[in-house]
Every structure is written in C-alpha cells, then in structure tokens.
C-alpha positions in Angstrom: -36.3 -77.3 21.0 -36.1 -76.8 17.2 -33.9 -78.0 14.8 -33.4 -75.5 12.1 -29.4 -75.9 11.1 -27.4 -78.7 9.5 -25.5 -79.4 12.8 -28.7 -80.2 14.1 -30.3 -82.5 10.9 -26.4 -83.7 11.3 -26.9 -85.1 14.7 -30.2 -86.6 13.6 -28.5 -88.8 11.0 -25.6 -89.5 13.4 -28.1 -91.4 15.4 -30.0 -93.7 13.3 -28.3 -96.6 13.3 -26.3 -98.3 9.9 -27.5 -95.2 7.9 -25.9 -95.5 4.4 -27.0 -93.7 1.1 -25.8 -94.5 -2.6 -26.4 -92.9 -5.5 -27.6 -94.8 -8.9 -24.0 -95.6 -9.6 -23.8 -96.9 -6.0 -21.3 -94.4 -4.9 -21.4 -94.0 -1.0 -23.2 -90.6 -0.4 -23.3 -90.4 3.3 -22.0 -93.2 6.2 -22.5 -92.1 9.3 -19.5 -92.4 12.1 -21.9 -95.1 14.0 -22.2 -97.6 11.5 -18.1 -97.3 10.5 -17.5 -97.9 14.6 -20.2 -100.8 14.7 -18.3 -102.7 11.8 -15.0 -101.6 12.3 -14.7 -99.3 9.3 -11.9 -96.1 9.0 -15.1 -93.5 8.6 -12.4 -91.0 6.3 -12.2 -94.1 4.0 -15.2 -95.4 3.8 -17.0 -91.4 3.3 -14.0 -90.8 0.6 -16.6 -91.6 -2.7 -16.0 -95.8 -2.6 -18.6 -97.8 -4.0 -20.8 -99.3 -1.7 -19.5 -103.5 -1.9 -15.8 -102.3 -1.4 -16.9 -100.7 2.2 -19.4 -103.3 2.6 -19.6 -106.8 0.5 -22.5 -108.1 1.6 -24.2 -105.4 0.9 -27.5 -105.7 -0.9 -28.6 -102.6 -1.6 -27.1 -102.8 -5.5 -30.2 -104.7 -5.7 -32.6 -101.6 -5.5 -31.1 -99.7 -7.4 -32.0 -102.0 -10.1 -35.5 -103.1 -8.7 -36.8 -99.4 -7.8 -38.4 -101.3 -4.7 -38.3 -101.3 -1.1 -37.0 -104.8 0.3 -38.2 -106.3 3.7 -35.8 -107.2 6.5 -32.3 -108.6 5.2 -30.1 -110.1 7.6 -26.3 -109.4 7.8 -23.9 -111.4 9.4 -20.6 -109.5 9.4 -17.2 -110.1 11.0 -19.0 -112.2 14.1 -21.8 -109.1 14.0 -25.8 -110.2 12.9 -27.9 -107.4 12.0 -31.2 -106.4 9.9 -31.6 -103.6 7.8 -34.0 -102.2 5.3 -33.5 -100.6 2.2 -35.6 -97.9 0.1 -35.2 -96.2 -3.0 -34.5 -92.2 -2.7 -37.4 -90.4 -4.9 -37.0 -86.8 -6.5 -39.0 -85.1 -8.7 -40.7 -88.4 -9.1 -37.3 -90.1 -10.2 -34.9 -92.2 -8.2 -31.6 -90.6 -7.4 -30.1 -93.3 -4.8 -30.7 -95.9 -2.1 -31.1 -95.4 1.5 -30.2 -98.3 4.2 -30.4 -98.2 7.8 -30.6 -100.7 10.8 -33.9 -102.1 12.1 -31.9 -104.3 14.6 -28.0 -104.0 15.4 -27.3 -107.3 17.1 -28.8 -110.5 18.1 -29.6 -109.6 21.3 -31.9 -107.2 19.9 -33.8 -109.8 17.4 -34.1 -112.2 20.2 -36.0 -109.6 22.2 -38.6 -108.7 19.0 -38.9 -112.4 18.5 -40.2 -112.9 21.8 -41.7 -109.5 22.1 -43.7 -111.0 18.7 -45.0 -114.6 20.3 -46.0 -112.7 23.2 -48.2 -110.3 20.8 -49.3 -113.4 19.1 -50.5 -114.9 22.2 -52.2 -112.1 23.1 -53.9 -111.8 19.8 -54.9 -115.2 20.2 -56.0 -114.9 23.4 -58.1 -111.6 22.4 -59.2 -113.3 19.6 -60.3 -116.3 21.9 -62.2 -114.1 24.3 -64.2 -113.0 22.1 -65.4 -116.0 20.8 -65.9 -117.5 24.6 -67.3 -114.2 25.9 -70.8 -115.6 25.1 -70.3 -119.2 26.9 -71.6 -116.9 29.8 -74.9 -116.3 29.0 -75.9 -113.9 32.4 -74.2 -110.7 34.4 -75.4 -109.6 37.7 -77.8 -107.5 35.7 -80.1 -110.7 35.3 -80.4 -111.6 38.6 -83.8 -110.5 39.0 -85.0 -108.8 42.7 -85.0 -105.7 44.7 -85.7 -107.2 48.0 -83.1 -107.7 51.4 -82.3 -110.7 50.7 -81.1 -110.4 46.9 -79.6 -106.7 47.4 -76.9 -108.6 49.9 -76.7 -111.3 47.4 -75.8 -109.1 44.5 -73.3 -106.9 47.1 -71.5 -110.3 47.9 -71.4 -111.5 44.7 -69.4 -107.8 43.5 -67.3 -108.4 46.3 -66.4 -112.3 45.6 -66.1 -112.0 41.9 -63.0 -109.3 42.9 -61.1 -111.9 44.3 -59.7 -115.3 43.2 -61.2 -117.9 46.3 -63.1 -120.1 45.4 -66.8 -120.5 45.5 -69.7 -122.7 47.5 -73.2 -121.7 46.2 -75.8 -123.1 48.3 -79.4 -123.0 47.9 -82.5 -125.0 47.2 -83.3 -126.7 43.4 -84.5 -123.8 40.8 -83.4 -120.8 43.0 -80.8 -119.6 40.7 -77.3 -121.2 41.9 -75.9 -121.4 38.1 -77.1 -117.7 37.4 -75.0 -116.5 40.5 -72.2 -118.3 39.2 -72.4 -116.8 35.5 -72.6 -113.4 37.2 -69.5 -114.0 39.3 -67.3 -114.8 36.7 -68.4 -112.1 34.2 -67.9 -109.5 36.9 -64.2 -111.3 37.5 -60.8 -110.4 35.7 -61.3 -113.8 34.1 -64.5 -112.7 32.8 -62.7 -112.7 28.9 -61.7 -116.4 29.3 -63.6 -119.4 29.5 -66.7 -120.3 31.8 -66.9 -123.5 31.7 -69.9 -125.9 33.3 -70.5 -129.5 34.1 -72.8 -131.4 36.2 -72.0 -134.0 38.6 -75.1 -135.8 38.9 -74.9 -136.2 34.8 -71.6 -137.9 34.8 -71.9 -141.4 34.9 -69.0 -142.6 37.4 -67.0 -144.5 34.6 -66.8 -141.0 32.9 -65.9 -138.5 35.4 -62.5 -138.6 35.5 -61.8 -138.7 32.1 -64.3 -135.5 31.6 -63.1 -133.3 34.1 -59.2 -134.2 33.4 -59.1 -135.4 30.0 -57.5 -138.4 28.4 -54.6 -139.5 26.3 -54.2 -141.2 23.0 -54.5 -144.7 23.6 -55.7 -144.4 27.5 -58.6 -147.2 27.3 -60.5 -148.7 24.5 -62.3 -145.8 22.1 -60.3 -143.0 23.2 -60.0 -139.9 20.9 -56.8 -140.4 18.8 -54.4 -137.6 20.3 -56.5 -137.7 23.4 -58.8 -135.1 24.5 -58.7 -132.3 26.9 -60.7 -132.0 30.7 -62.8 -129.6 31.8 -59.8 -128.5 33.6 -57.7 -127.8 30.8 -60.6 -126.0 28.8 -61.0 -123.5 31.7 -57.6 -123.2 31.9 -57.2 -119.3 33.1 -60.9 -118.7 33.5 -63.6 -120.3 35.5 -65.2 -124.1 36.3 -68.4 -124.1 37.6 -69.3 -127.7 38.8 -73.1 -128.0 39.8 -74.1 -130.5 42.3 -70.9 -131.1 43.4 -72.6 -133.5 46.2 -73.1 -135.9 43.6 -69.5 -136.1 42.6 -68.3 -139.5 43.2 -66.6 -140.1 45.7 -63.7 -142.7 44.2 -63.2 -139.1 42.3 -63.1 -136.9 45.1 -59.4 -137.1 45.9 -58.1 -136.5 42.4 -60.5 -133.3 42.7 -59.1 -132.1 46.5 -54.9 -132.5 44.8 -56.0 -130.8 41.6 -57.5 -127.8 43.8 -54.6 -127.9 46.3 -51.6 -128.6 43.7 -53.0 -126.7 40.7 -52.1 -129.3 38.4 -54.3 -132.6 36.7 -53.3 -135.9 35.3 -54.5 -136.9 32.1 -56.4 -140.7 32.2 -53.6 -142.6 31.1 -50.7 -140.0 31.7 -47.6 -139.9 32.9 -47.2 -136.4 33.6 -48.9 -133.8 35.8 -50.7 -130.5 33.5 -50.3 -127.4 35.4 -53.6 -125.2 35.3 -54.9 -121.9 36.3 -58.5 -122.2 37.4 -61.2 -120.5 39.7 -63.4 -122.8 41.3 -67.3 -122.2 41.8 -68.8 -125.2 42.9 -72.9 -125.3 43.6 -75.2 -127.7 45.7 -78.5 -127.9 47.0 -77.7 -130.9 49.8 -76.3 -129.7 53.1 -72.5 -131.0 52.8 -71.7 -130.5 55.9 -74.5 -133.4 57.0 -73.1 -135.5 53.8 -69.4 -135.6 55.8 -70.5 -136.1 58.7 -72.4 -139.5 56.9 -69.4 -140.4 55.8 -70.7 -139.3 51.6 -68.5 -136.5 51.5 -64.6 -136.0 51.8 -64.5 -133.6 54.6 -61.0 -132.1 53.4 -62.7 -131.7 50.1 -65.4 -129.7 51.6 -63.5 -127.3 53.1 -61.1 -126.6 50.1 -64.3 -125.8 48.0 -66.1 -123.6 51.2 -63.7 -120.6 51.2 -66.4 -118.6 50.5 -70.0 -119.5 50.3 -73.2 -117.8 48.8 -76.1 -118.7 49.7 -79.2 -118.4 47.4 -82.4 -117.1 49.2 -85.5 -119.4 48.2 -88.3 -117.7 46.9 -90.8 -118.0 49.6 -88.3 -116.0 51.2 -88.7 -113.2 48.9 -92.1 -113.0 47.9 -92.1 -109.5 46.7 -89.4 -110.2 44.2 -92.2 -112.3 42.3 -93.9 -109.2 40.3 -90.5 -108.3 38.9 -89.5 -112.3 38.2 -93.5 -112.8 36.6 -92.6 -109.1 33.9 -89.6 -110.6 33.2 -90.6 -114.4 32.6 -93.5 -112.8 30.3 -91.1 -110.6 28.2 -88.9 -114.2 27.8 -92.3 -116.3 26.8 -93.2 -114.1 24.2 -90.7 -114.1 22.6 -90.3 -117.9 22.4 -94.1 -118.7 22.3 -95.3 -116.0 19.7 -97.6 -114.3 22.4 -98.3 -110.6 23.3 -98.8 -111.0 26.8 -98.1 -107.0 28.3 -99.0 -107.8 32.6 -100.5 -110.0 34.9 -103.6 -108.7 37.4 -103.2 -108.0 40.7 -105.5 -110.6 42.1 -103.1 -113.4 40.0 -100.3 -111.7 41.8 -101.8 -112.4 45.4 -102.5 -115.5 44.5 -98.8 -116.1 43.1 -97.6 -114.7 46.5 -99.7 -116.9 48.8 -97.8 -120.1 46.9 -95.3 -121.9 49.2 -92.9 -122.1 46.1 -91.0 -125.6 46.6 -89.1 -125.0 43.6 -88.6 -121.9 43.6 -87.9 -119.1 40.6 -87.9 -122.1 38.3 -91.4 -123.7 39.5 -92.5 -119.7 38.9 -91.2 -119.4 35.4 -93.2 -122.9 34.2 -96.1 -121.6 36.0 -96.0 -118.3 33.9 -95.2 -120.5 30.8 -98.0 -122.8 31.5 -99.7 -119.7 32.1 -99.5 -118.4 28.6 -100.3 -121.3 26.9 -104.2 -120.6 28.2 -104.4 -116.9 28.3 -106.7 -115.2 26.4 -106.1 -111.4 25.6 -103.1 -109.3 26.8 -102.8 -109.9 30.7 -102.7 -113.3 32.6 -105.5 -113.5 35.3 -106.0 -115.5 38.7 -108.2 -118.1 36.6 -105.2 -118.5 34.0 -103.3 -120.0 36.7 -105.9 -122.9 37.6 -103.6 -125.0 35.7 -100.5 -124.9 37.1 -100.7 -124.1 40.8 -101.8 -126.9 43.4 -103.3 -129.0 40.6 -106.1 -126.9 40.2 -108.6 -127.9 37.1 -110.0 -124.7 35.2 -113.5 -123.6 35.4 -116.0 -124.9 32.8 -116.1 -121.3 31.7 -112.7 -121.1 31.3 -112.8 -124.5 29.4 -114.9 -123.8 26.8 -112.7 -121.3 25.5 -110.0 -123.8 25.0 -110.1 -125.3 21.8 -108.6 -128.4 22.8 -107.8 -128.1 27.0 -106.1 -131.7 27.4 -103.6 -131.3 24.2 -103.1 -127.7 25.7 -102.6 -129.7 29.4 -100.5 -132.3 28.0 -98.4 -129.8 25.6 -97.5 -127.6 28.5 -96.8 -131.2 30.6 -94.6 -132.5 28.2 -92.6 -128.9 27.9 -92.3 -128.8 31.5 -90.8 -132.4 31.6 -88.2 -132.1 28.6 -86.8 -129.2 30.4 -86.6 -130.4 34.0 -85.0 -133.6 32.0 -82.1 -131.2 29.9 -81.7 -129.1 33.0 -80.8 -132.0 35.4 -78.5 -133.8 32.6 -76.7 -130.2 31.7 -78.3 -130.3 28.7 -76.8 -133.3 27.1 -79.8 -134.6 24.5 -78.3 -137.8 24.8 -78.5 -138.7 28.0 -82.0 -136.7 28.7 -83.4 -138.9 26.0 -82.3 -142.1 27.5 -83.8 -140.9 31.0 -87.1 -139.9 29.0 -87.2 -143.4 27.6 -87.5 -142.2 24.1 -84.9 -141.8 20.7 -82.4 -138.9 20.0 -84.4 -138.0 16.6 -87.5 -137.9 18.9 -86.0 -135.6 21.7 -85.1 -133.3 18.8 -89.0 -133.3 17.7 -90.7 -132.9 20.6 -88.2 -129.8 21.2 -88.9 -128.3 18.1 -93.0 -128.6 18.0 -92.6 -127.3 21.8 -90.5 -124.4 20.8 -87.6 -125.2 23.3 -84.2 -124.0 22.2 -81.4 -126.3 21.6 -78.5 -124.9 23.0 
C-alpha cells in the first residue's frame, strides 16, 4: 500500500506518539489528538494557535528554538504521567523555521523495560567482549587431535557427540596419551566453547591450598588472604568449563566439598557465610583406575560416580601404532619452529623403528623423542641412527659422534629440556612450584627455559 494523500501522511502523524511542532515564535503548529488524550488536553484548544508553555509548561522545547540544536532525552513528569521526549530543530532552505517534539517513551512502564532491555545488552556486550578475550585459554579443537586409525576415529566421534551435551566428563587414559587435549576439544566444540576453560591440577595443589583454589576465599578468611578475597576455580568458570586433571590425587578431606558443589551447584567461599551459585561443566581426567582407588578405600565412591557420567577413554599409543607417521610430521613442523631447524620428513627405516617401540609414555614420550631427535640431525630428514639417543638408551655410533661438535652438552641439553618440561607439565605449569621440585631458584628456572627455548606460558 501507498501513501500518496494527506489523509494518509495525516494518519502517519496521528500515530507517533507526543508529536508537537512550533514555529520560531513558539506557536503550536500541529498537536496531534494522541498526545491531547495522553495528557488530558481539549485538542480544539490546544490546536487553536496557543504558544506552546500555555498548552504545556514544562515544555522545553523554547530552548531550541534558541540553541538551533537537537537535545537528548528530557524527562517529563506531568499530572502523575512520566515521559521522554526528544526535540529537533525544523530545517528549510538551510534555515530553521520551528521545533519538532515527539515521545521516545510514554510512561514508566516503558523506561523500566529499556532500562533493563539496556543491562541486558550490557551484559551481553560484556560477555562478548569477555569471550573473546578467553576464546584463546583453549589452546586445541578436535582438529588437533592427531590420528586416522580405529581407535582415534571413535574417539573423535564421541568426543562430537559428548561436547553436544552438558554431563559431565571422566577422561581416562595412560600418562602423555592426550587426556588434557581431549578436554580442550570438548569444550571448544560445546555451547560454552565462548566462555571460560579453565584448568587445575590436583596432584599440584598442596592440601592446605585446595580448597581455597578451587572455591576461593574471603577478605579476612586466614592470615595473608587477598584483601576483598579472591575468587575459585569455580567461580572463574562460572558458565563455561573446569577441567580438573588427576582428579585421583584430589585429597580426600576435599572430596566432599567437591561431590555437594557438583550435586547442589553452588560453592562456599573459605571463610564464608553464604553459599555462590555456579554454572559449571565438569571434565575431570585420571590415569589411575578409580574404581580400584574406591574399592581401597582412597577414593569417595559417591564422588566417583557423580564425575563418571560419561567416560572417554584415551587409547595408548602402542595401541595405535600407525597413527605415529602423522604424530612424527606434525611434532617436526612444531620443533622447527621453536628450535630454528628445517627438518622436511623422517625415513622409513626410522619409522619402523619408531613403530617397534613399546611406547610407555605414550604421544608425549614420542614428541621428546622427535625433539631429542632434532637436536642431532644433520640435513633435512631424521634417520634411524638420529634416534640412537633417545630410544632404549641407545649411545650413537662413533660415526655419528664425530659429527657432533660437542655430543654430551648436546645429551645433557636435550636431558635437561626433557626434565623442565615433564617438571611444568606435572605442576600445571606453575614456575614456582616446578622450581622448588627441580631443587633450583625461580630466576634460574626462567634461564634454563629461555637458553632451552621452552615457552613460558
């Protein structure tokens, strides 16, 4: 339907609410019937040429006429009625002729819905804003779970299926087979995927310490505490995902505050009075048989089967051996890069010999073997003899020594690598506490990871 008459245009005007124009002697020019019934105004009198603060005294739009500017939101309160209106100044021929008001918001029920409307956009601003600065606390997607065999093509179909839903989560598997990875890739393939990941290891929390890092503190709650307190794990995944490692090492004087907080969905703050209501998915990991830990009486057995709604178990690498050419192209690719090397393959005898391993620790023994590897390789592809180091404690050939410039620095480099790493990976990364395990300062740690080219993070 057009509108092409002044009946029409008429109608148009009719309908937007507390329309009033004046001119520039601020002579009502048009009221429509709405605004005269919403305030209780004779429309024939008020429409009859009066000046606009006879019909309405509050009125502020005198106040353009002399600025020439367009005000923001004025609120009116008028016999018992609150509303907002804007004002503008009416342009011809580049000169001002009048003023034009109209309602944005007619009564209070109105504002009260934009106000809220407006927190909730805030929030979710916030929350957008926040979710973009957390996205990268996840650092791996399903993509980067490395293998085409059986074994890992069900993994990576359960994991799809799991990350849909909102159960949580027992990884189980053997040291260095990937637990945290299949975690990471759960929760980015989740609707929480935008909100926080967060991670902690229980075998790193010292048993004075746990409660107050997974629930948090308050100000005051024992001697040294954060003024204001601080916030728990719990809290800071709050709507997204914790991901607690070992969870066999969890303590058990602990365990029962963990078991209410995953039944109630709620925590208390060390030194609270209240309970915290929270919103969190649960993926827990071990790589000790629980159900043997219960039955020893070293794990709650309530607690176990809260966490084991759905478990996942990791395959161990001896299990899919032909997963280790892809894992070796992709460990290479990662080594360059951080060792300065321009490795492009490995042979295929090196690959044999890399299949015939046993593999007690798994994809992680694999990737030190292939950095160890690197360290001695000569040329562009790793051969069998470039592993003499690093599998079965093998000693190179005198051959291959000779081209070493200096093989036990090279040895006791790659040794010392191997060891900070194991050491960060055990404590969750915490330089402190790896440090005090390696027997050795801080400032030191932070040396040794430098000259060995290991990341901080």
């Amino acid at each position: 339907m057009k509108f092409n008459s002044l009946e029409d245009y008429d109608l148009i005007m009719e309908n937007v609410y507390g329309l009033v124009t004046i001119d520039m002697d601020g002579i009502v020019t048009y009221i429509n019937r709405q605004v005269c019934d919403f305030c209780g105004i004779d429309y024939e009198w008020a429409s009859s040429g009066r000046h606009v603060n006879e019909v309405f005294p509050f009125s502020k739009m005198t106040d353009t006429l002399k600025t020439g500017e367009s005000s923001n939101m004025e609120f009116y309160h008028y016999n018992g009625i609150t509303s907002a209106s804007m004002r503008h100044p009416l342009i011809k021929d580049g000169e001002m002729i009048g003023v034009i008001e109209y309602d944005v918001f007619y009564d209070m029920e109105m504002v009260e819905a934009f106000v809220n409307n407006y927190i909730d956009l805030e929030e979710e601003i916030k929350y957008y804003k926040e979710a973009a600065t957390n996205y990268q606390q996840t650092k791996y997607s399903i993509d980067n779970i490395v293998g085409k065999s059986v074994p890992m093509r069900n993994l990576k179909e359960k994991i799809r299926i799991v990350a849909n839903g909102n159960s949580k989560v027992l990884i189980t598997g053997e040291t260095g087979t990937g637990k945290e990875l299949v975690a990471h890739a759960i929760h980015n393939a989740s609707k929480r995927r935008l909100r926080n990941f967060i991670k902690i290891n229980a075998a790193s929390l010292p048993e004075s310490l746990a409660e107050s890092e997974l629930f948090g503190y308050v100000e005051g709650a024992f001697t040294g505490a954060r003024k204001g307190g601080k916030k728990g794990k719990f809290e800071l995944a709050n709507h997204g995902t914790l991901f607690i490692d070992e969870i066999n090492a969890m303590p058990l004087t602990l365990q029962p505050k963990l078991l209410r907080a995953l039944q109630e969905g709620e925590i208390d703050r060390a030194g609270g009075t209240g309970s915290i209501p929270v919103d969190v998915r649960i993926i827990a990991a071990t790589n000790k048989d629980l159900k043997e830990m219960v039955a020893r009486g070293e794990f709650r057995e309530d607690l176990y089967y809260r966490l084991n709604v759905v478990e996942l178990e990791v395959p161990p690498l001896r299990e899919r051996k032909e997963d280790i050419k892809e894992l070796v192209d992709v460990f290479i690719e990662q080594q360059n890069n951080l060792l300065g090397k321009n490795v492009s393959g490995i042979e295929d005898k090196a690959i044999e010999r890399l299949k015939k391993y046993d593999w007690p620790g798994n994809v992680r023994e694999l990737q030190n073997i292939i950095e160890k590897s690197l360290n001695y390789v000569e040329g562009n592809t790793i051969k069998d003899a470039d592993l003499s180091f690093s599998i079965g404690g093998q000693t190179p050939s005198i051959d291959k020594l000779k081209h070493y410039e200096s093989p036990i620095e090279t040895a006791k480099r790659s040794a010392e690598r191997e060891l900070i790493l194991e050491t960060l990976d055990k404590v969750g990364g915490n330089k402190s506490q790896a440090a005090k395990l390696l027997k050795i300062s801080r400032p030191l740690l932070y040396q040794k990871m430098e000259r060995l080219g290991i990341k901080g993070e």
